[in-house]
ChimeraX commands (.cxc) that place a marker at each C-alpha (Angstrom):
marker #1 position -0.04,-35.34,6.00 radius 0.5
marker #1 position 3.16,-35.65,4.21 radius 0.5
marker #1 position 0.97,-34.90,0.58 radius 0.5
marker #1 position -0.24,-32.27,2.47 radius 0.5
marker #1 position 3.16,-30.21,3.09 radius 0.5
marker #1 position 3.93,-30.99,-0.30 radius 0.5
marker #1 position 0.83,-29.13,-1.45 radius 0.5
marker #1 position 1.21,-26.65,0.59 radius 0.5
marker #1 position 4.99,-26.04,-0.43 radius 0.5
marker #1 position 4.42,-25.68,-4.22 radius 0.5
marker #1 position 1.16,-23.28,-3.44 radius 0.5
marker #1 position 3.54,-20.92,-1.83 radius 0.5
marker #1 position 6.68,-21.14,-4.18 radius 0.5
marker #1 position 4.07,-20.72,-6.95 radius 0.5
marker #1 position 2.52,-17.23,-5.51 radius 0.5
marker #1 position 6.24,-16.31,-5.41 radius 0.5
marker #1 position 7.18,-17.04,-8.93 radius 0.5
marker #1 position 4.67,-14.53,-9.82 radius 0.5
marker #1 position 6.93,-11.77,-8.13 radius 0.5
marker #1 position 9.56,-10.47,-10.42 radius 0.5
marker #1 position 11.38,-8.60,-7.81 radius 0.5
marker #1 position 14.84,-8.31,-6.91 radius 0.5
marker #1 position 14.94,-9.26,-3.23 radius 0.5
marker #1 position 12.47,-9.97,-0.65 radius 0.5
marker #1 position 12.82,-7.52,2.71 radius 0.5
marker #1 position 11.89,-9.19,5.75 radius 0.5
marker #1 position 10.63,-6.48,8.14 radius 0.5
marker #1 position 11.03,-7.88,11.61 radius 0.5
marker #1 position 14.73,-9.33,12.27 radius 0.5
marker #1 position 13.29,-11.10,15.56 radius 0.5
marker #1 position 9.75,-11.20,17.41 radius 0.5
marker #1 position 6.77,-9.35,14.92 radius 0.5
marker #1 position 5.16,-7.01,17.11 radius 0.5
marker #1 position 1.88,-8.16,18.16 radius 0.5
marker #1 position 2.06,-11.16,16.39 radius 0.5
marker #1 position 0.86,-14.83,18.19 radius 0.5
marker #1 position 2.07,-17.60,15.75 radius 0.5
marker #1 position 5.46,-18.09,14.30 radius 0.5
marker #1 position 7.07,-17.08,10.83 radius 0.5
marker #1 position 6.29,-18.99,8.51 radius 0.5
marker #1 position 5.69,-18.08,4.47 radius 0.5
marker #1 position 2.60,-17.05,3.41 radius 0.5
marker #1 position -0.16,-19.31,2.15 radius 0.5
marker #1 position -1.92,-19.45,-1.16 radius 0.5
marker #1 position -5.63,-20.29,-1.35 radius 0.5
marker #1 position -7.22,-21.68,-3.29 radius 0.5
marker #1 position -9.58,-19.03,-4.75 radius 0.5
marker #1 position -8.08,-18.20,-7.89 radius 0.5
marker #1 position -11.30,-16.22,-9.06 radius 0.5
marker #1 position -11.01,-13.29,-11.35 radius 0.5
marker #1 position -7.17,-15.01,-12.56 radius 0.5
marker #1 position -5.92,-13.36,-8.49 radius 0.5
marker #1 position -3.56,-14.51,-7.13 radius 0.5
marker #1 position -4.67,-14.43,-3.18 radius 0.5
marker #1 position -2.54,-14.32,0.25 radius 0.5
marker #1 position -3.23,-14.99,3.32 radius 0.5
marker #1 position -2.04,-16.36,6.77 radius 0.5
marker #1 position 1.01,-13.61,7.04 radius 0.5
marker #1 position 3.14,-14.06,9.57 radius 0.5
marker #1 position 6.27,-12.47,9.03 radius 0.5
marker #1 position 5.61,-9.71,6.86 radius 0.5
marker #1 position 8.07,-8.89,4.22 radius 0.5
marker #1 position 8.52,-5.99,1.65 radius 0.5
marker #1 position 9.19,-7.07,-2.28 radius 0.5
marker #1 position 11.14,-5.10,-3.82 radius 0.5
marker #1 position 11.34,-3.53,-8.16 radius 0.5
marker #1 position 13.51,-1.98,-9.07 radius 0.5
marker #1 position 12.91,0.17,-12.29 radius 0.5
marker #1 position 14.89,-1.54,-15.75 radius 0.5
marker #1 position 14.73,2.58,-16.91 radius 0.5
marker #1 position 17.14,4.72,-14.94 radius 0.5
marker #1 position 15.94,5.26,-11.35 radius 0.5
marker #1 position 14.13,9.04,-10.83 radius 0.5
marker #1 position 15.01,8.50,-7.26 radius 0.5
marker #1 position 11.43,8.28,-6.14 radius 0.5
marker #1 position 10.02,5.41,-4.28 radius 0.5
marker #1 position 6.18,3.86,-3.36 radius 0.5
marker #1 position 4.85,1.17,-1.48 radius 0.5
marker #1 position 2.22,-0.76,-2.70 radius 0.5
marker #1 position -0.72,-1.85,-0.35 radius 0.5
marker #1 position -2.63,-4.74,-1.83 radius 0.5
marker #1 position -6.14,-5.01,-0.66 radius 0.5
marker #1 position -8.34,-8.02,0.21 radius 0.5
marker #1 position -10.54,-7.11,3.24 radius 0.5
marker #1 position -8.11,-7.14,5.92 radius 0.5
marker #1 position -8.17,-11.04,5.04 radius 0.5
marker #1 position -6.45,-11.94,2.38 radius 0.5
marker #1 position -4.33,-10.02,0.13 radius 0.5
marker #1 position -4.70,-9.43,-4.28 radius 0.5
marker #1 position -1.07,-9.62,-4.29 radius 0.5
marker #1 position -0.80,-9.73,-7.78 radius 0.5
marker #1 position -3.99,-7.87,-9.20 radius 0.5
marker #1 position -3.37,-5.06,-6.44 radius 0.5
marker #1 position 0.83,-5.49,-5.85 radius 0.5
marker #1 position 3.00,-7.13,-8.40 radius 0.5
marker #1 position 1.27,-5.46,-11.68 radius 0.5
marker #1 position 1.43,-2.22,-9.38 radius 0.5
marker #1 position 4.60,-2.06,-8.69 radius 0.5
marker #1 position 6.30,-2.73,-12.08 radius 0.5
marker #1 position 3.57,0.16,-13.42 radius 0.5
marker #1 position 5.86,2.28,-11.17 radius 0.5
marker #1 position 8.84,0.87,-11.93 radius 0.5
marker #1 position 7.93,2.04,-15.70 radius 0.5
marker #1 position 8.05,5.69,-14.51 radius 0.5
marker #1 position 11.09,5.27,-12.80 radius 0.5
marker #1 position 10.14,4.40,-9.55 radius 0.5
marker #1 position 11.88,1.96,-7.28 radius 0.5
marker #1 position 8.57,0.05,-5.74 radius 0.5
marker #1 position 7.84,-2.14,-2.54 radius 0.5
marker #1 position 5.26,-4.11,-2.57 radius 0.5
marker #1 position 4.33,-4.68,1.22 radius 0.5
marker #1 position 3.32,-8.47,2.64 radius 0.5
marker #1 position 1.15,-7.28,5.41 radius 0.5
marker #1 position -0.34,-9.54,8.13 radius 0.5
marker #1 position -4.02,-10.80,7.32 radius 0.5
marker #1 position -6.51,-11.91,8.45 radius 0.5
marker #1 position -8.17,-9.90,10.79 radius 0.5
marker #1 position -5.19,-7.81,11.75 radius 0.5
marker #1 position -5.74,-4.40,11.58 radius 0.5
marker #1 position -3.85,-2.52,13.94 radius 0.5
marker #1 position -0.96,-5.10,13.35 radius 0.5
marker #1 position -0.91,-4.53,9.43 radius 0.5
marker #1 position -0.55,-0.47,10.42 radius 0.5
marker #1 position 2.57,-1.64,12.31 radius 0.5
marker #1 position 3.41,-3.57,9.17 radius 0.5
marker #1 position 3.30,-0.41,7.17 radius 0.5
marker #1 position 5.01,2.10,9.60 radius 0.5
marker #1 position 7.83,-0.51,9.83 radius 0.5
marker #1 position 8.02,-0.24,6.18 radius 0.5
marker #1 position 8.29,2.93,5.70 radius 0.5
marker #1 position 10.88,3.23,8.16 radius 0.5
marker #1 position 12.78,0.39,6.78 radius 0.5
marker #1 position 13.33,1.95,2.92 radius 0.5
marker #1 position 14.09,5.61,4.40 radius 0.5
marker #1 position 17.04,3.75,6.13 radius 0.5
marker #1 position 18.08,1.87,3.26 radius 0.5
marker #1 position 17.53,4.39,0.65 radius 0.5
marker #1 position 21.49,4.96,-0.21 radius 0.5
marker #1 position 21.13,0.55,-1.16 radius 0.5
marker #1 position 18.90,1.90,-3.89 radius 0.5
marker #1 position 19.80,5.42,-4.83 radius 0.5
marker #1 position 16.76,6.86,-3.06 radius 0.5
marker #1 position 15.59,10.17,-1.97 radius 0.5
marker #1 position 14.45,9.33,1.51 radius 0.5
marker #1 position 11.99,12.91,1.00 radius 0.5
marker #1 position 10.22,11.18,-1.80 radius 0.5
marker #1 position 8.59,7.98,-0.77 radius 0.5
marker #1 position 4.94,7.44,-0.54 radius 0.5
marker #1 position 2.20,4.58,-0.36 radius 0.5
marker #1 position -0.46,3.43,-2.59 radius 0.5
marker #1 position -3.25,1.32,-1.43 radius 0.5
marker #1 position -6.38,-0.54,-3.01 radius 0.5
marker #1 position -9.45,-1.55,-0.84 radius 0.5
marker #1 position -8.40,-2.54,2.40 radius 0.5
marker #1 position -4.71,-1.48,1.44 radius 0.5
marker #1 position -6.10,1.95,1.20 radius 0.5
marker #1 position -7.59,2.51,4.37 radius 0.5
marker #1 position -4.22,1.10,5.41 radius 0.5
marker #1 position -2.28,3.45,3.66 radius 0.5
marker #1 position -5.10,6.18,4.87 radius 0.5
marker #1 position -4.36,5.42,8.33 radius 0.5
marker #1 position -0.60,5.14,7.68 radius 0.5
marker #1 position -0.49,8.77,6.14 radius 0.5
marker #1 position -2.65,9.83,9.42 radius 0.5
marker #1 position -1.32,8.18,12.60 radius 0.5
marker #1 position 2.28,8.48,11.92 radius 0.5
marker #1 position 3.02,10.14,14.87 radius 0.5
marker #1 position 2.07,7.55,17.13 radius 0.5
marker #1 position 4.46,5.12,18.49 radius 0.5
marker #1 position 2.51,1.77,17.48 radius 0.5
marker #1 position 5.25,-0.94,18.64 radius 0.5
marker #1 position 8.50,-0.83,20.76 radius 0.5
marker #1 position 11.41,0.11,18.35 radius 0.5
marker #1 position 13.87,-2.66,17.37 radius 0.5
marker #1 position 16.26,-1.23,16.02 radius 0.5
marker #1 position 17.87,2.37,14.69 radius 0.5
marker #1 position 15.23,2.42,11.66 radius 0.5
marker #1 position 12.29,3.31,14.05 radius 0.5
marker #1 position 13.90,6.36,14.97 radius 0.5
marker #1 position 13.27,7.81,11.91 radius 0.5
marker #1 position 9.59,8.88,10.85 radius 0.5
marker #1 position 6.73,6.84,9.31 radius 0.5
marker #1 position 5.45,9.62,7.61 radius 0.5
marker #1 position 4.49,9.15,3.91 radius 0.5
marker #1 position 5.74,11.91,1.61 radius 0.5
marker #1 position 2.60,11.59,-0.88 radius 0.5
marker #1 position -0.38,8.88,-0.67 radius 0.5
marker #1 position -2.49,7.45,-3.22 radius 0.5
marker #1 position -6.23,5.93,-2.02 radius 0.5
marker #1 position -7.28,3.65,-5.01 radius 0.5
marker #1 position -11.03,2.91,-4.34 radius 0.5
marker #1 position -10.33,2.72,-0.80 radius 0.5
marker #1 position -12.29,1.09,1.99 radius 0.5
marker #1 position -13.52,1.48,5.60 radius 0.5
marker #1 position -12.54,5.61,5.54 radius 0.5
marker #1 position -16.36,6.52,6.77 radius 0.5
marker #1 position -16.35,4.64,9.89 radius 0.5
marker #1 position -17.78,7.41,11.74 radius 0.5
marker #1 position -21.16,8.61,12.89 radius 0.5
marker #1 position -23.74,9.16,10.10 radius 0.5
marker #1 position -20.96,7.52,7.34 radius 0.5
marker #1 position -18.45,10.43,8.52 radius 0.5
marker #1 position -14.73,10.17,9.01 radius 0.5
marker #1 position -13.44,6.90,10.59 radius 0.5
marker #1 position -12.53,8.76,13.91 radius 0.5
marker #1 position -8.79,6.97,13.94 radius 0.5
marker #1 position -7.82,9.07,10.74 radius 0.5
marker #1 position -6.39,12.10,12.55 radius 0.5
marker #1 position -6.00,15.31,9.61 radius 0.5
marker #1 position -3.74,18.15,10.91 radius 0.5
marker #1 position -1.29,20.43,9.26 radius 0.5
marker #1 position 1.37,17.47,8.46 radius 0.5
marker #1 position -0.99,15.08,6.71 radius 0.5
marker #1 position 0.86,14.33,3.28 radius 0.5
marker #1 position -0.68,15.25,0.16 radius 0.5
marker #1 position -2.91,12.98,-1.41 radius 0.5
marker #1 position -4.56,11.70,-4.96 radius 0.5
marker #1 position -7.74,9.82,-3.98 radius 0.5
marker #1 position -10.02,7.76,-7.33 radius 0.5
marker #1 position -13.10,5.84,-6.80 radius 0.5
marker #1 position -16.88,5.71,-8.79 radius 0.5
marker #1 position -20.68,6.52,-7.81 radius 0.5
marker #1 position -21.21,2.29,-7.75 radius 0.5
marker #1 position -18.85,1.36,-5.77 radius 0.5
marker #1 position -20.28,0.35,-2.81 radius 0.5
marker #1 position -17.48,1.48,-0.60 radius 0.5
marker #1 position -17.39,4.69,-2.56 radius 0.5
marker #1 position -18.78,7.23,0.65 radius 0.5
marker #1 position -14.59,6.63,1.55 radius 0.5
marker #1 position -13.34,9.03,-0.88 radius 0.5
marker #1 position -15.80,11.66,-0.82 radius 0.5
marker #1 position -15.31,11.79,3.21 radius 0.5
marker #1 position -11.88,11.75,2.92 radius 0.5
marker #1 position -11.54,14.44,0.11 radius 0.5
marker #1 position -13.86,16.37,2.11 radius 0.5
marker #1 position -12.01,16.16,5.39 radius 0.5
marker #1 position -8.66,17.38,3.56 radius 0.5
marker #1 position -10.18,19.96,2.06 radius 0.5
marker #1 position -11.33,21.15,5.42 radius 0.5
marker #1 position -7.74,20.92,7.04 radius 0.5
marker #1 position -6.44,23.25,3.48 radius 0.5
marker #1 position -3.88,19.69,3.00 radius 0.5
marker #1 position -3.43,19.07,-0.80 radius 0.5
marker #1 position -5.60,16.70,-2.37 radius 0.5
marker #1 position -6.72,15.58,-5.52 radius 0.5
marker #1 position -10.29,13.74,-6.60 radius 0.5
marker #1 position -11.47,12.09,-9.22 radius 0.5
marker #1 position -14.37,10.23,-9.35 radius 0.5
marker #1 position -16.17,8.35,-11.96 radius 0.5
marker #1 position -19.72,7.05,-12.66 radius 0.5
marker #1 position -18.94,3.59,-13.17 radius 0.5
marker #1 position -15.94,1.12,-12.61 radius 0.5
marker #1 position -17.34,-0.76,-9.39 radius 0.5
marker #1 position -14.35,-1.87,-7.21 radius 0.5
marker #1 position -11.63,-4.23,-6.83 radius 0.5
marker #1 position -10.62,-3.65,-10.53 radius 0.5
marker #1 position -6.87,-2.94,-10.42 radius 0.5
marker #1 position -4.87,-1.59,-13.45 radius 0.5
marker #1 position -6.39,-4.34,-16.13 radius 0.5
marker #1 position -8.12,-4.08,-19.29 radius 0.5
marker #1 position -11.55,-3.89,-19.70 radius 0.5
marker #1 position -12.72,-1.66,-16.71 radius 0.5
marker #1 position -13.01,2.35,-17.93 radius 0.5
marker #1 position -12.34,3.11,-14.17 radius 0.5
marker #1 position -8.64,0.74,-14.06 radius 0.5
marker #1 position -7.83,2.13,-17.79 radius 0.5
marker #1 position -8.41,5.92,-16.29 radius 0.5
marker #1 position -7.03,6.37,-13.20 radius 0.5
marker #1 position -3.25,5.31,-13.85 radius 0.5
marker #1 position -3.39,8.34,-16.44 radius 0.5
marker #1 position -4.14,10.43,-14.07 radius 0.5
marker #1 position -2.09,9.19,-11.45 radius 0.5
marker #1 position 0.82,9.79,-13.42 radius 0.5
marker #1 position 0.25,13.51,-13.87 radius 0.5
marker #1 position -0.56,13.61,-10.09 radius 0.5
marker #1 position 3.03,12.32,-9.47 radius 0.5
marker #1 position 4.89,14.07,-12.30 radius 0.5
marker #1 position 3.64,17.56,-10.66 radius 0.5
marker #1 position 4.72,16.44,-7.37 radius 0.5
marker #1 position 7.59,14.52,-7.36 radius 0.5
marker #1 position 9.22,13.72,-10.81 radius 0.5
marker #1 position 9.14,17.13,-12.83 radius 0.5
marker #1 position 11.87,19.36,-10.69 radius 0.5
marker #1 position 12.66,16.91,-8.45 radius 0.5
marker #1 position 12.46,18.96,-5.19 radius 0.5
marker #1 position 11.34,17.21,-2.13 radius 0.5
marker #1 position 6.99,17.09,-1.25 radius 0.5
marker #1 position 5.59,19.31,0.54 radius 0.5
marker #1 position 6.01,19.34,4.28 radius 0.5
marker link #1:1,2 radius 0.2
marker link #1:2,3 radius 0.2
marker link #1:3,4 radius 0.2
marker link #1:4,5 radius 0.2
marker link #1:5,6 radius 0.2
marker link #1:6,7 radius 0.2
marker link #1:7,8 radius 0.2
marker link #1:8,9 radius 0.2
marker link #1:9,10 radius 0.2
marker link #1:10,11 radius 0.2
marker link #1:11,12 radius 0.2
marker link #1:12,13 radius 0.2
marker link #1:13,14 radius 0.2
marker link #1:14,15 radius 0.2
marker link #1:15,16 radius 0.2
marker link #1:16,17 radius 0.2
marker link #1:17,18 radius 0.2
marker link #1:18,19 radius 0.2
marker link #1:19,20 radius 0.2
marker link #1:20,21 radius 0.2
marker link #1:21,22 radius 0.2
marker link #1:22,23 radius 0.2
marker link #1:23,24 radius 0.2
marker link #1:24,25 radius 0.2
marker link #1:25,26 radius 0.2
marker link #1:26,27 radius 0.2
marker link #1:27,28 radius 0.2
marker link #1:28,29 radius 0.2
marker link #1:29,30 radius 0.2
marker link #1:30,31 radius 0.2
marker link #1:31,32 radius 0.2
marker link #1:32,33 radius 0.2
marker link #1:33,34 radius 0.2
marker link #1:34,35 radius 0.2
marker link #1:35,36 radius 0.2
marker link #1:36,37 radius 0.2
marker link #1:37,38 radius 0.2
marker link #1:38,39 radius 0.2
marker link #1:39,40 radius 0.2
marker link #1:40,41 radius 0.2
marker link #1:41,42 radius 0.2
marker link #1:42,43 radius 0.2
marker link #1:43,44 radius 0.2
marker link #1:44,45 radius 0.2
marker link #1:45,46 radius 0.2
marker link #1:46,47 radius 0.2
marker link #1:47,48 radius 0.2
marker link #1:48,49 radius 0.2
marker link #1:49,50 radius 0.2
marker link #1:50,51 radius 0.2
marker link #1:51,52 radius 0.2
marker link #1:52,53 radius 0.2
marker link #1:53,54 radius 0.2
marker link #1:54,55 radius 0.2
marker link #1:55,56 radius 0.2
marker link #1:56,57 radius 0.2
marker link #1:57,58 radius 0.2
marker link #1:58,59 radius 0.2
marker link #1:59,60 radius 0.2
marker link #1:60,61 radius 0.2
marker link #1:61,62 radius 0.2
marker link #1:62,63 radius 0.2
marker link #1:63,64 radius 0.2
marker link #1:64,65 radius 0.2
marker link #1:65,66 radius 0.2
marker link #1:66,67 radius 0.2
marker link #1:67,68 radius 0.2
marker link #1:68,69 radius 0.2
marker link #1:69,70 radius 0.2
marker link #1:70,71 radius 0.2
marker link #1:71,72 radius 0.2
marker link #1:72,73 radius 0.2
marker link #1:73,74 radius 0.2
marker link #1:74,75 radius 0.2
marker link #1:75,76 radius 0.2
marker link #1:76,77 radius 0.2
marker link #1:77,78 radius 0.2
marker link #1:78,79 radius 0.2
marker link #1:79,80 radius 0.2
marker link #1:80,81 radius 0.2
marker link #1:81,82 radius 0.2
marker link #1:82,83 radius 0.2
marker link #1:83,84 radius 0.2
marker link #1:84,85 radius 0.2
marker link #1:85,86 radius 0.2
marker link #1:86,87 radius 0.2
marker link #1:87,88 radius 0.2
marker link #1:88,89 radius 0.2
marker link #1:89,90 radius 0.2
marker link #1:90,91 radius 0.2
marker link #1:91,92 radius 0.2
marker link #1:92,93 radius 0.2
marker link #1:93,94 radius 0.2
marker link #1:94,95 radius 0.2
marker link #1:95,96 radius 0.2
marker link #1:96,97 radius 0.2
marker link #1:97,98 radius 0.2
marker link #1:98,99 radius 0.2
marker link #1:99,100 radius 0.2
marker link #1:100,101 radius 0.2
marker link #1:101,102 radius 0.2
marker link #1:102,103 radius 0.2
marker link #1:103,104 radius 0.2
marker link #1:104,105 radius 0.2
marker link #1:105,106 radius 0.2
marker link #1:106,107 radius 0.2
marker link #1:107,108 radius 0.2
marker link #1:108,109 radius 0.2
marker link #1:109,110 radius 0.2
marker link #1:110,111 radius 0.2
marker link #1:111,112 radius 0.2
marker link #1:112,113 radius 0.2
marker link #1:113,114 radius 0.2
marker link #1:114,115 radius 0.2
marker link #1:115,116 radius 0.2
marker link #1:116,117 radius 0.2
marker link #1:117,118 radius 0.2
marker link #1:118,119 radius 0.2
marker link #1:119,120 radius 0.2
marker link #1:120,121 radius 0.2
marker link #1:121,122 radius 0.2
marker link #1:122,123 radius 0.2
marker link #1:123,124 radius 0.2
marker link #1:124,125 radius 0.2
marker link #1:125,126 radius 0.2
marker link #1:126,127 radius 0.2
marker link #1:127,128 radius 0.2
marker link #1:128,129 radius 0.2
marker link #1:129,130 radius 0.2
marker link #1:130,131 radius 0.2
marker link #1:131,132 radius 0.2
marker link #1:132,133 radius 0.2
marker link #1:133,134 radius 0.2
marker link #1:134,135 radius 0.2
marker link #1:135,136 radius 0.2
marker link #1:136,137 radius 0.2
marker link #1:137,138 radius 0.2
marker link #1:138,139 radius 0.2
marker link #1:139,140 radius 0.2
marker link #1:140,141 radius 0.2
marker link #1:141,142 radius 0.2
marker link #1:142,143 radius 0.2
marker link #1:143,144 radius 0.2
marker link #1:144,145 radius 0.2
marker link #1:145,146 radius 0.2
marker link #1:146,147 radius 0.2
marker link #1:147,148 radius 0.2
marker link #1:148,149 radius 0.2
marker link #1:149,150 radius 0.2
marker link #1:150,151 radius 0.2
marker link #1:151,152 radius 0.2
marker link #1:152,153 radius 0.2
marker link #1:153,154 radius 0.2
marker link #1:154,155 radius 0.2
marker link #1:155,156 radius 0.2
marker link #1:156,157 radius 0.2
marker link #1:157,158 radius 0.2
marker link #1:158,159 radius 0.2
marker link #1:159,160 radius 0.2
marker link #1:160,161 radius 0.2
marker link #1:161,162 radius 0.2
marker link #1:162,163 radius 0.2
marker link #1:163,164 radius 0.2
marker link #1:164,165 radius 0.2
marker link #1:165,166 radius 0.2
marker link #1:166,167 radius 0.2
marker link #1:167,168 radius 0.2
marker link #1:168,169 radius 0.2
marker link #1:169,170 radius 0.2
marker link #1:170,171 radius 0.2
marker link #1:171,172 radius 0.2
marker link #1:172,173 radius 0.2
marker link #1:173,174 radius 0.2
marker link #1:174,175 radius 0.2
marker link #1:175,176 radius 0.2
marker link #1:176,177 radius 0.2
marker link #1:177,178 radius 0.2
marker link #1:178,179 radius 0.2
marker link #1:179,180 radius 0.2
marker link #1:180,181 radius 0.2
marker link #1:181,182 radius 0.2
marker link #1:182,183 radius 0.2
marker link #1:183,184 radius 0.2
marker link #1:184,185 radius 0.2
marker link #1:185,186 radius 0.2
marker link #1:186,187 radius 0.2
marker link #1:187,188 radius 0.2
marker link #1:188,189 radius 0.2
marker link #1:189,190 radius 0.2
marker link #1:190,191 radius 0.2
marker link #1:191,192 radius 0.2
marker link #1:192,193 radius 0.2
marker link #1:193,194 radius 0.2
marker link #1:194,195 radius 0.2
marker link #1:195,196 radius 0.2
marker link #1:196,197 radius 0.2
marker link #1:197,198 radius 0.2
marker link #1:198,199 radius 0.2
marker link #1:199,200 radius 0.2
marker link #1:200,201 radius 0.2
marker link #1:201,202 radius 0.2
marker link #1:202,203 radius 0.2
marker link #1:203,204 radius 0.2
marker link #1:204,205 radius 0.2
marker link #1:205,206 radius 0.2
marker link #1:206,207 radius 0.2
marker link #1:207,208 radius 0.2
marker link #1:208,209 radius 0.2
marker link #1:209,210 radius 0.2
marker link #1:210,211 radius 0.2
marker link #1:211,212 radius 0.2
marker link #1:212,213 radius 0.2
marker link #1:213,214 radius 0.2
marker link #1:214,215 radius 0.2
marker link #1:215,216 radius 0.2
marker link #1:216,217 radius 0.2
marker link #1:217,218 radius 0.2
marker link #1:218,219 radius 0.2
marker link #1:219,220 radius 0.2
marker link #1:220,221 radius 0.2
marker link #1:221,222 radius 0.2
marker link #1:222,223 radius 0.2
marker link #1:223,224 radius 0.2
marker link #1:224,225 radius 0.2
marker link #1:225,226 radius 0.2
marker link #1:226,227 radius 0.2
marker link #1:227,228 radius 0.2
marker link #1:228,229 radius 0.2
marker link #1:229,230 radius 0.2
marker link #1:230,231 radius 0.2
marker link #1:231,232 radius 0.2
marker link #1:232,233 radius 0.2
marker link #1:233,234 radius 0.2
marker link #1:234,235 radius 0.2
marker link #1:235,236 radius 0.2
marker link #1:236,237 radius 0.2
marker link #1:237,238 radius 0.2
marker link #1:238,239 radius 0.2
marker link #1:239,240 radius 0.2
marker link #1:240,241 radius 0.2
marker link #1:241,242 radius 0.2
marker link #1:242,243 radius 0.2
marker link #1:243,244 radius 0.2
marker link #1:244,245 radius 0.2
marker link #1:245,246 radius 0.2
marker link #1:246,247 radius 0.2
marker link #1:247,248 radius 0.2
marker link #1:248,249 radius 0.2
marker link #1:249,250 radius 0.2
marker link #1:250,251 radius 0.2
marker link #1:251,252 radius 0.2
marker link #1:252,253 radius 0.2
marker link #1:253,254 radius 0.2
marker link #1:254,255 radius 0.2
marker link #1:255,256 radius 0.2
marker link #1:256,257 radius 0.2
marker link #1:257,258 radius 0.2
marker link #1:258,259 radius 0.2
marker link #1:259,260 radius 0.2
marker link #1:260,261 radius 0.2
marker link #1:261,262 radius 0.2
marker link #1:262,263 radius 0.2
marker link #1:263,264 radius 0.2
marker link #1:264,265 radius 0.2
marker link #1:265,266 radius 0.2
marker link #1:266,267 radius 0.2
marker link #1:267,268 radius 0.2
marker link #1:268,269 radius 0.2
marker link #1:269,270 radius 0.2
marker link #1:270,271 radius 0.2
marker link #1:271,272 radius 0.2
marker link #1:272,273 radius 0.2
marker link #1:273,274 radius 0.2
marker link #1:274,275 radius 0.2
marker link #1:275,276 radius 0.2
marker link #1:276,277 radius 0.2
marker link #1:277,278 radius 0.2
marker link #1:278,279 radius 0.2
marker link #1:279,280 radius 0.2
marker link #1:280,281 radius 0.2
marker link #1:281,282 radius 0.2
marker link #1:282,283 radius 0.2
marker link #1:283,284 radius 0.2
marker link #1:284,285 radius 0.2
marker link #1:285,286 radius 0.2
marker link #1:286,287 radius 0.2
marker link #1:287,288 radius 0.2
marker link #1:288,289 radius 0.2
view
């Protein structure tokens, strides 16, 4: 048992050793919402497949925060690893993320949500978030107008349902930070899952589009075989006249990140950038409403 603990200790320092962030954000100062078991650090596992580095068991769910090395354009992003709702790609789909961002100036959070099988809980994870860096934008110099999500897979129906049900109240506030909102200012869907839930592959009916849904940049490709999401969701913002931006490709499959070797992860940063240079970097005025 003892070897055991041991194990288990030096699988969890070494997921965190792969993090080169600044500081580590705990989001719940006392009992996470909804949650059964106690804090205690994520775990590792031992899947290393595709050189990812996988989470799971997340019980106290935790922001990580990069700040850029190039001066700060006073933008921020979370980052929404994916993994099924089970485990999350914290590296593939987080770390390498967030210091892309931090290379455009971007201060970057990538979020520790809980998995597995915690849906509605991770969404409390994520409004939480959100919450949490609007009240501490002045620590980091940060417009509280310009900060948006970014999910992959499972992180992007996340952030999907994040940029849709923010005016819910999800949890009991804690503290001050839940009185301000858990709207996203912009969202990025990279290959996202789970969005075409509904009847006949349509809309997942819990992703509520009205006047206030933020604008968003959505990527996937034809063989993916979560690749409906997009198309729904583009569609659906299109038919509520909300800002949105698609790009799809023929081929790139899914789960692919921002490495080498996949057309579909080489393209879509590229793009991506553009997106976010129109809308938040070039004359820095706040997103739209």
């Amino acid at each position: 048992m003892k070897r055991f603990f041991i194990l288990l200790f030096f699988i969890v320092c070494s997921a965190f050793a792969l993090a080169q962030g600044t500081d580590t954000l705990y989001l719940w100062p006392g009992t996470v919402p909804g949650e059964t078991e106690a804090k205690h650090p994520p775990v590792q596992t031992a899947n290393t497949s595709g050189n990812v580095t996988r989470l799971t068991d997340v019980t106290d769910p935790a922001l990580v925060v990069f700040e850029p090395k190039a001066p700060s354009n006073g933008a921020s992003v979370i980052v929404c690893p994916g993994g099924g709702y089970n485990i999350l790609a914290i590296d593939k789909e987080g770390y390498e993320v967030a210091e892309w961002f931090n290379q455009l100036g971007f201060t970057a959070f990538v979020l520790q949500y809980r998995v597995p099988n915690k849906r509605e809980p991770a969404l409390y994870d994520l409004q939480r978030a959100i919450r949490l860096v609007r009240s501490r934008a002045s620590d980091w110099k940060l417009d509280p107008k310009r900060l948006g999500v970014i999910g992959f897979s499972a992180g992007g129906s996340l952030a999907a349902r994040a940029s849709t049900r923010f005016g819910e109240r999800t949890y009991t506030p804690v503290d001050a930070a839940d009185s301000l909102s858990a709207r996203p200012d912009f969202s990025l869907l990279i290959y996202p899952a789970y969005l075409d839930e509904g009847e006949n592959r349509s809309l997942t009916p819990e992703l509520r589009l009205n006047e206030a849904t933020p604008p968003q940049f959505l990527f996937g490709t034809a063989d993916d075989r979560y690749g409906n999401s997009v198309l729904v969701m583009a569609g659906a913002l299109r038919d509520q006249k909300r800002p949105v931006t698609l790009h799809f490709l023929s081929e790139g499959g899914h789960g692919y990140g921002m490495r080498k070797g996949n057309d579909a992860a080489e393209t879509w940063p590229a793009l991506a950038e553009k997106w976010l240079r129109r809308l938040t970097l070039d004359d820095n005025r706040p997103l739209l409403p």
